[in-house]
BATITOR-732133 format. One record per residue (C-alpha): z, y, x. Coordinates in steps of 0.2 Angstrom, whole numbers, plus 5000, padded with zeros to 4 digits. Example, Ala and Ser with C-alpha at 12.3 -4.5 7.8 and 13.67 -1.06 7.14 Angstrom:
BATITOR-732133
pt zz 5039 | yy 4978 | xx 5062
pt zz 5036 | yy 4995 | xx 5068
***
This chain:
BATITOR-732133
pt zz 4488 | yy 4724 | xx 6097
pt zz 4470 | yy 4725 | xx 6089
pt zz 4464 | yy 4706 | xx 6089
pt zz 4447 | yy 4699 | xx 6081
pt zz 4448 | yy 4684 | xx 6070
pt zz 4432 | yy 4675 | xx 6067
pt zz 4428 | yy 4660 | xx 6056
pt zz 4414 | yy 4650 | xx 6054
pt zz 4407 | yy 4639 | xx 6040
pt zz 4391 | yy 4628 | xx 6044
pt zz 4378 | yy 4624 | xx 6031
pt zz 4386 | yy 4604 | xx 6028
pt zz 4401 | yy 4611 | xx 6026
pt zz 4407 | yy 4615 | xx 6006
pt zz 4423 | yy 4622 | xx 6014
pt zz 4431 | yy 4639 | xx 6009
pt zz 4443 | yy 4648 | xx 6019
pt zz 4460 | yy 4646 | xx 6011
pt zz 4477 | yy 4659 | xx 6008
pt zz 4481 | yy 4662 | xx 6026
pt zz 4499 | yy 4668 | xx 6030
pt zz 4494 | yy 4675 | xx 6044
pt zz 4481 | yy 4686 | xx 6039
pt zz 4493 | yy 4693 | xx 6024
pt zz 4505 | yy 4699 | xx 6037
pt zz 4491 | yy 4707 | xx 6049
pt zz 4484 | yy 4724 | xx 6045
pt zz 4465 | yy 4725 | xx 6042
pt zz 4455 | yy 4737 | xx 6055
pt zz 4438 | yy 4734 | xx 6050
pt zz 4430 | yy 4717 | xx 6039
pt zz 4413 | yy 4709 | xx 6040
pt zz 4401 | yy 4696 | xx 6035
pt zz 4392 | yy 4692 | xx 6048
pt zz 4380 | yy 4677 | xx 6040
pt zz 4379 | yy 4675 | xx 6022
pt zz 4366 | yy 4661 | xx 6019
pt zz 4366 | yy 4643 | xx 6025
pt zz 4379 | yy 4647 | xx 6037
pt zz 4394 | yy 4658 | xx 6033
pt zz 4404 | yy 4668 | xx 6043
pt zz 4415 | yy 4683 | xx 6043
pt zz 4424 | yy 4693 | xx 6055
pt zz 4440 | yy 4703 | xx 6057
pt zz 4446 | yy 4715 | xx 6066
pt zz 4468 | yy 4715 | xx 6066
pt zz 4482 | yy 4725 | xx 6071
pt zz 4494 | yy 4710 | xx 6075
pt zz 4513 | yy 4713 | xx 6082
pt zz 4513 | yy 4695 | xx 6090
pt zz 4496 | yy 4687 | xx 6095
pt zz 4501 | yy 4672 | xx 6103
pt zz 4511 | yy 4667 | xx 6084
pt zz 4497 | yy 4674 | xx 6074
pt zz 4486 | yy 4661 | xx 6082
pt zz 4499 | yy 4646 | xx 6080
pt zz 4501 | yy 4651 | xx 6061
pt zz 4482 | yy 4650 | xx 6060
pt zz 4482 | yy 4635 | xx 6069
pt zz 4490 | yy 4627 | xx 6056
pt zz 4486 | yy 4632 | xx 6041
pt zz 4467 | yy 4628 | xx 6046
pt zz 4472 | yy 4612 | xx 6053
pt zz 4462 | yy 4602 | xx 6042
pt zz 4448 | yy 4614 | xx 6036
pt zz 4431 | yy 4610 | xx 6042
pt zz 4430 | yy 4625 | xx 6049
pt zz 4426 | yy 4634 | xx 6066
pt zz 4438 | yy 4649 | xx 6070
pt zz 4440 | yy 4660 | xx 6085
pt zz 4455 | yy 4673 | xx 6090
pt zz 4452 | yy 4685 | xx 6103
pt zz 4455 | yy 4701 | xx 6108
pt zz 4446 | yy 4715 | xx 6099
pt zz 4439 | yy 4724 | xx 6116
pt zz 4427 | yy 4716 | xx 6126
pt zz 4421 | yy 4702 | xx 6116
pt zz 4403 | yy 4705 | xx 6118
pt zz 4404 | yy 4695 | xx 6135
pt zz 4392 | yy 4700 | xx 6150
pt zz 4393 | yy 4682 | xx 6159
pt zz 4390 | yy 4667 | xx 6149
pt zz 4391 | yy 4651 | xx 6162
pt zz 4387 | yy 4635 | xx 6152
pt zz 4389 | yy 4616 | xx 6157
pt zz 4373 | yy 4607 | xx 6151
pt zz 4374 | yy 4588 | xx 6147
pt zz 4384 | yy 4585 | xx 6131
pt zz 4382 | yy 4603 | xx 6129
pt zz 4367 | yy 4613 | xx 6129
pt zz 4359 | yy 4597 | xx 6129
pt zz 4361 | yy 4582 | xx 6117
pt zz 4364 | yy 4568 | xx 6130
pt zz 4372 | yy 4564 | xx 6146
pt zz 4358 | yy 4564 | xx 6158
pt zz 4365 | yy 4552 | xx 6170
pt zz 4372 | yy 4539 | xx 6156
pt zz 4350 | yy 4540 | xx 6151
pt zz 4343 | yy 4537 | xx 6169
pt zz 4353 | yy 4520 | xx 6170
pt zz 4346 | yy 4512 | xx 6153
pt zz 4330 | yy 4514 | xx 6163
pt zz 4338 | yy 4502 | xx 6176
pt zz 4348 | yy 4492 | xx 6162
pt zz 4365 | yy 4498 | xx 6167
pt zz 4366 | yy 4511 | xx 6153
pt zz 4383 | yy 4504 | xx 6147
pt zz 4392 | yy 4502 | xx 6160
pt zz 4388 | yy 4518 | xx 6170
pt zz 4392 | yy 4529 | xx 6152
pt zz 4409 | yy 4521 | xx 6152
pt zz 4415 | yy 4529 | xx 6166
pt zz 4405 | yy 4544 | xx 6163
pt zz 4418 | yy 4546 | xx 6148
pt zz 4432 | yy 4540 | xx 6158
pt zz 4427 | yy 4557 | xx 6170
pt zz 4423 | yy 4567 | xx 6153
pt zz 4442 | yy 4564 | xx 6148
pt zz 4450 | yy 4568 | xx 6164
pt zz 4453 | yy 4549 | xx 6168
pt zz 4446 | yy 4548 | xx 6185
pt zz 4440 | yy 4561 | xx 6198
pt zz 4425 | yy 4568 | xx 6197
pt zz 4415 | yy 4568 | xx 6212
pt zz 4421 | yy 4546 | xx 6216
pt zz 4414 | yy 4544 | xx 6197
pt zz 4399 | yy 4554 | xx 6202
pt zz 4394 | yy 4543 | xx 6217
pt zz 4400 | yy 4529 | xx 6208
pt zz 4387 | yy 4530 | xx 6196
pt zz 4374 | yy 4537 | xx 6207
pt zz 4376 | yy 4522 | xx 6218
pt zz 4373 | yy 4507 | xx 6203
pt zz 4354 | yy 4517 | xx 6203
pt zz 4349 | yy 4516 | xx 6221
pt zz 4330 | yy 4510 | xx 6221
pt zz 4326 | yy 4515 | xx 6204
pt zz 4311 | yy 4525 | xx 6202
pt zz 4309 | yy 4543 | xx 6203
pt zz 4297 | yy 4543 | xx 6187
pt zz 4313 | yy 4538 | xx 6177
pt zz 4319 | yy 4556 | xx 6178
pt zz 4305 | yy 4562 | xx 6171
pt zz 4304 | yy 4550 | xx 6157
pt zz 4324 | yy 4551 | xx 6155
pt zz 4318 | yy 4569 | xx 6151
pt zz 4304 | yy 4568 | xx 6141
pt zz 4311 | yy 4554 | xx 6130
pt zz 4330 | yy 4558 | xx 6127
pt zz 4334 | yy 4578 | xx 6131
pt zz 4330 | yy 4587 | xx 6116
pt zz 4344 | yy 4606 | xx 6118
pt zz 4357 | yy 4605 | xx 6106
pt zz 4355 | yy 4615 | xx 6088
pt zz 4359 | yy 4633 | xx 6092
pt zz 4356 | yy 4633 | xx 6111
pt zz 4339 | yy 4643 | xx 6114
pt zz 4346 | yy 4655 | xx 6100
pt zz 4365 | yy 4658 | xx 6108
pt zz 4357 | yy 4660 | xx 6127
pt zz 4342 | yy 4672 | xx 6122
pt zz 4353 | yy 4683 | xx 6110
pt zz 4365 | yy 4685 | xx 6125
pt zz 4354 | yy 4688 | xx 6138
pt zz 4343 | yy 4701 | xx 6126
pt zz 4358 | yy 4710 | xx 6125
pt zz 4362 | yy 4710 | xx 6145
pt zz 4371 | yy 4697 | xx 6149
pt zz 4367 | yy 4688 | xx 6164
pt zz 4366 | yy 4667 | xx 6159
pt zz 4368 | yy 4654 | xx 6173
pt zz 4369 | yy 4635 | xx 6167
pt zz 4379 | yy 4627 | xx 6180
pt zz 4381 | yy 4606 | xx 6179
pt zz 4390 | yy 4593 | xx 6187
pt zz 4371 | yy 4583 | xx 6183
pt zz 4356 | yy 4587 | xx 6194
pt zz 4344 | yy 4600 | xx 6198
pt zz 4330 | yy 4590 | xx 6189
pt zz 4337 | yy 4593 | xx 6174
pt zz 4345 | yy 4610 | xx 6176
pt zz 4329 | yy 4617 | xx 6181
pt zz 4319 | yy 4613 | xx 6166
pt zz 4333 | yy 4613 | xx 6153
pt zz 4337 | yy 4631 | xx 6159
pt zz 4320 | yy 4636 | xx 6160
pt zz 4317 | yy 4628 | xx 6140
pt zz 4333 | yy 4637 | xx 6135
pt zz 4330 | yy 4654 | xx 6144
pt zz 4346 | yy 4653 | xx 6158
pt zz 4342 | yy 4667 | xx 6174
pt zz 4348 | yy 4652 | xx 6185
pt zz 4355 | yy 4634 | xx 6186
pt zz 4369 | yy 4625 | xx 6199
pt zz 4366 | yy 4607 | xx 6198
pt zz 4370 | yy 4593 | xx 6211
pt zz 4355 | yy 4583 | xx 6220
pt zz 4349 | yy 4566 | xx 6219
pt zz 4345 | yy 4561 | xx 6237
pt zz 4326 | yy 4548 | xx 6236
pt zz 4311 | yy 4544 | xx 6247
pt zz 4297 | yy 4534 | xx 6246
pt zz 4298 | yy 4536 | xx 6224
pt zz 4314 | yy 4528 | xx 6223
pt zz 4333 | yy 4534 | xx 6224
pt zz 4343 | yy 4530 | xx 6238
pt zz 4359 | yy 4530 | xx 6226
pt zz 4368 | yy 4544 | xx 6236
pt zz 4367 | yy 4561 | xx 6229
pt zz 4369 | yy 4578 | xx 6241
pt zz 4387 | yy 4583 | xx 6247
pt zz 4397 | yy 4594 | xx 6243
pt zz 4395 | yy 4587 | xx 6225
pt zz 4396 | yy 4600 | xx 6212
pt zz 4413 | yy 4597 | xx 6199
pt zz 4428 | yy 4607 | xx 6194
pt zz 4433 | yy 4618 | xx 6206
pt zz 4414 | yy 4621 | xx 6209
pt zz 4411 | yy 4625 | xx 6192
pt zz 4426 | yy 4639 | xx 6192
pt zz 4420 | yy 4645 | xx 6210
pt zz 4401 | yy 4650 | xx 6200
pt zz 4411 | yy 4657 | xx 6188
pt zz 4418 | yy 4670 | xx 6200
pt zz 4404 | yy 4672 | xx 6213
pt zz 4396 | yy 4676 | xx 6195
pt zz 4405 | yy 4688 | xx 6188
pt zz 4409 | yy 4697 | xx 6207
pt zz 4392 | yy 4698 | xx 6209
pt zz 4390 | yy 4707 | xx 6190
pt zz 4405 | yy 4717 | xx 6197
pt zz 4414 | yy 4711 | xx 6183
pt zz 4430 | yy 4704 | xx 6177
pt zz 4432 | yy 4687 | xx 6173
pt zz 4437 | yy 4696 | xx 6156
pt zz 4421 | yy 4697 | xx 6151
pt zz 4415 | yy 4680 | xx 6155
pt zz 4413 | yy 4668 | xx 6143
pt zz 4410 | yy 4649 | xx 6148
pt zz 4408 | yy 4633 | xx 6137
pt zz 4409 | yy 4613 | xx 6140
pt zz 4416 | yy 4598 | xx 6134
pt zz 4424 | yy 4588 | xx 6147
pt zz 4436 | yy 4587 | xx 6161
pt zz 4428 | yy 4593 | xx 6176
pt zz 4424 | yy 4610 | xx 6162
pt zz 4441 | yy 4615 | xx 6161
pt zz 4445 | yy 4627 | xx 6175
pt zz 4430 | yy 4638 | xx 6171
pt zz 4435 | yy 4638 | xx 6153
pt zz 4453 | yy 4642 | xx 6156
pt zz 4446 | yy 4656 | xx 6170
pt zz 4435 | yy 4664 | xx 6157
pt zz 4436 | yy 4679 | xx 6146
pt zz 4433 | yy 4666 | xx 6130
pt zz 4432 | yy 4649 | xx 6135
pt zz 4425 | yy 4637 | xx 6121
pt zz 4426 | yy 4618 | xx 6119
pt zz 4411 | yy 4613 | xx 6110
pt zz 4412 | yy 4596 | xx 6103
pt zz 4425 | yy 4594 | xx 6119
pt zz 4436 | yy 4580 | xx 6125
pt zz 4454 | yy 4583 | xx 6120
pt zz 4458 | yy 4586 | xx 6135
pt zz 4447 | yy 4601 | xx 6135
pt zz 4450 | yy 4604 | xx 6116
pt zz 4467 | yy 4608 | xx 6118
pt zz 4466 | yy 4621 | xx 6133
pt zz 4453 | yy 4630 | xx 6129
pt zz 4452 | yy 4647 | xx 6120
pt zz 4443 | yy 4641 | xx 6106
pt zz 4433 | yy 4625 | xx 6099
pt zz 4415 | yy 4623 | xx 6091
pt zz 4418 | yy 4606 | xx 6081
pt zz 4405 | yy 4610 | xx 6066
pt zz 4394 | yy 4624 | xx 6068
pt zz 4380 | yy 4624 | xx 6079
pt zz 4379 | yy 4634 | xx 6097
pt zz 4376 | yy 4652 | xx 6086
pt zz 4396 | yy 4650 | xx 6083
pt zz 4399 | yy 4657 | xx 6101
pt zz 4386 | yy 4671 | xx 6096
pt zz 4397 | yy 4675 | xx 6078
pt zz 4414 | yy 4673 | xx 6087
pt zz 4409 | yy 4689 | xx 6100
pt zz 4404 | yy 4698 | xx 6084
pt zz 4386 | yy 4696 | xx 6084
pt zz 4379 | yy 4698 | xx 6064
pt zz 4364 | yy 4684 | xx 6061
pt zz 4351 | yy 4695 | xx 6058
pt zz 4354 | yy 4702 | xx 6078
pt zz 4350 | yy 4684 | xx 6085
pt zz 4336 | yy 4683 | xx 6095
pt zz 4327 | yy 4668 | xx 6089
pt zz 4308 | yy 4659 | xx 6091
***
């Protein structure tokens, strides 16, 4: 089977790729640089006997190189569909967690946002949980949550325009809210944005948020009404988060990656960005540097 291997070095790093046993037993279709500069990465292309083994020999002998790597298969990997999760992930902060430091409550509302984010507690009771310690805060707190704390994470803009210059249809899709899915995905350059809704009136929020709530199963469900409505199979999806309510859309995917993930998420998911920026996800479907679309 023709598999593509893919590593990843970001500019921090002093890291070099080490004898791999694995790759000395594959044979070598086709080799590539795809950055040489401040980042550094290279791509192969393998005829393996054994995928699932050539990845667990990898596995180890990169275990504690400060790396990013990706194995996949060969055919395909420019993905058509790229569904994101956006707070901790396109974006540097979890939106919610930054509202309540507005109402002094910052600390304990992010403790069980990570209890969610590691698969501790159900979704959608955390989501109302939280969503209820704000009821009468004032609307204008969004918008200063937004103007003073969401900055998109290194690589974002550049990994959703490069896809979506290339024809893939990109759809941010968050267990947050439509506040901040609207302008994130406008900033970054997603076709569209799923978010849940914070239910206010009179300038204040009422501390319930609109049912059904978006989580996990929603999450995988946009995935597929996606990709039927591309008329495409989930094999050429690609979808990226880093906590719990992330998982079944990344499992579901074509190339599910873990960016700076839970390890929860970490451990399921097809590959992990740990390092490198968001342009990892562009190198790991093959894209050369000098292809990305950037401002």
């Amino acid at each position: 089977m023709q598999i593509a291997f893919t590593y990843v070095v970001p500019p921090a790093s002093s890291a070099h790729l080490p004898n791999l046993k694995a790759l000395a037993k594959a044979r070598v279709i086709d080799n590539r640089f795809l950055a040489d500069g401040k980042t550094f990465a290279e791509d192969f292309v393998l005829e393996v006997d054994d995928p699932a083994a050539f990845r667990a020999e990898l596995a180890e002998d990169l275990a504690d190189v400060p790396i990013d790597w990706c194995v996949q298969p060969a055919e395909g990997r420019k993905k058509r569909l790229l569904v994101a999760d956006m707070d901790s992930t396109i974006i540097n902060v979890e939106c919610l967690d930054e509202i309540a430091d507005y109402a002094g409550k910052k600390a304990e509302i992010a403790e069980i946002t990570e209890r969610a984010m590691r698969g501790e507690l159900e979704f959608e009771g955390a989501l109302r949980e939280r969503v209820g310690k704000l009821k009468g805060l004032a609307t204008t707190a969004l918008q200063q949550a937004y103007d003073e704390r969401v900055r998109l994470n290194p690589g974002a803009r550049t990994l959703v325009r490069t896809m979506a210059a290339n024809g893939a249809r990109c759809v941010l899709v968050s267990g947050g809210f439509t506040f901040f899915t609207s302008r994130v995905a406008d900033a970054a350059g997603f076709h569209d944005n799923r978010a849940n809704t914070l239910n206010a009136a009179d300038g204040a929020l009422l501390g319930t948020v609109g049912e059904p709530i978006l989580g996990r199963e929603a999450k995988l469900a946009a995935l597929k009404e996606e990709a039927a409505a591309l008329s495409i199979d989930l094999a050429l999806t690609l979808a990226i988060g880093d906590g719990a309510n992330d998982l079944a859309m990344i499992k579901a995917s074509g190339l599910g990656v873990a960016y700076r993930a839970k390890p929860v998420v970490a451990a399921e998911a097809h590959c992990k960005v740990d390092h490198a920026d968001l342009t990892a996800v562009l190198y790991f479907q093959g894209y050369a540097e000098d292809e990305f679309v950037t401002d």
